[in-house]
C-alpha positions as CSV (number, residue, x, y, z in Angstrom):
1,X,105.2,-5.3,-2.5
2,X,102.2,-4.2,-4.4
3,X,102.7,-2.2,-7.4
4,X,100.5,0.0,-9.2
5,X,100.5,0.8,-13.2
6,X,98.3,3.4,-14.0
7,X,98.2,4.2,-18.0
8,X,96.1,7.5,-19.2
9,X,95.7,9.8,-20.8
10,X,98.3,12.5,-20.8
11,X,96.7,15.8,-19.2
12,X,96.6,14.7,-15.7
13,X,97.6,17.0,-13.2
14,X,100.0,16.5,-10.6
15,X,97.2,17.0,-8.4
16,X,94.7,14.3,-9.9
17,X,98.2,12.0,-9.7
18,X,98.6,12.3,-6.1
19,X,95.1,12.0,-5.1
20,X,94.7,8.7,-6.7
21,X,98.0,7.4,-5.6
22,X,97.2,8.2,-2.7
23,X,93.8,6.1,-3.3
24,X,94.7,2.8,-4.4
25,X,97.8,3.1,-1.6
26,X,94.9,3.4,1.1
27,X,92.6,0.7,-0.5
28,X,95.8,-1.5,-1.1
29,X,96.3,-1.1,3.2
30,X,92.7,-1.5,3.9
31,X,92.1,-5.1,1.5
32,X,95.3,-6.8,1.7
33,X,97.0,-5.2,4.6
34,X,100.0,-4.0,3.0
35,X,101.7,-1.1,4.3
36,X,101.9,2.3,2.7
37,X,105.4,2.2,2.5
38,X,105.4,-1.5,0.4
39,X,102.8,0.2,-2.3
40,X,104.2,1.4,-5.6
41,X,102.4,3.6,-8.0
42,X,103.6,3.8,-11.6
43,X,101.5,6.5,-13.3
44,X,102.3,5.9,-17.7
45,X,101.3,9.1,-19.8
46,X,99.9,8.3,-22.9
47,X,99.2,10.3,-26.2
48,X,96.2,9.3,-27.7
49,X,98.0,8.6,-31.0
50,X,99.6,6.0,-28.8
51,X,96.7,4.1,-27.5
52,X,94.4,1.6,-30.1
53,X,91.8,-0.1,-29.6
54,X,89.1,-2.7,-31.9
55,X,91.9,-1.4,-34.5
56,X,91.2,2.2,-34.5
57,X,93.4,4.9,-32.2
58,X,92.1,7.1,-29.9
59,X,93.1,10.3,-31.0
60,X,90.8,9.1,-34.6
61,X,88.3,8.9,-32.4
């Protein structure tokens, strides 16, 4: 059971979500032969205020 964490950004669209769910789902089928219906996507909204990195957040960025 493959499953997918996917952290951005918030500001995605629903749209932008399915399409790449929809993406790693097909590539997950095509390399490792897992079906579709075994594939979990777990899309993780994040503020930039939220997100750090080399000790600095995002949104100061």
């Amino acid at each position: 059971m493959p499953m997918i964490h996917i952290y951005l950004y918030e500001g995605r669209t629903d749209d932008q979500k399915r399409e790449l769910a929809q993406a790693f789902t097909d590539d997950i089928q095509r390399i490792v032969g897992s079906p579709p219906e075994a594939t979990h996507v777990l899309f993780h909204d994040m503020s930039k205020s939220d997100w750090a990195h080399a000790g600095k957040l995002a949104s100061d960025e």
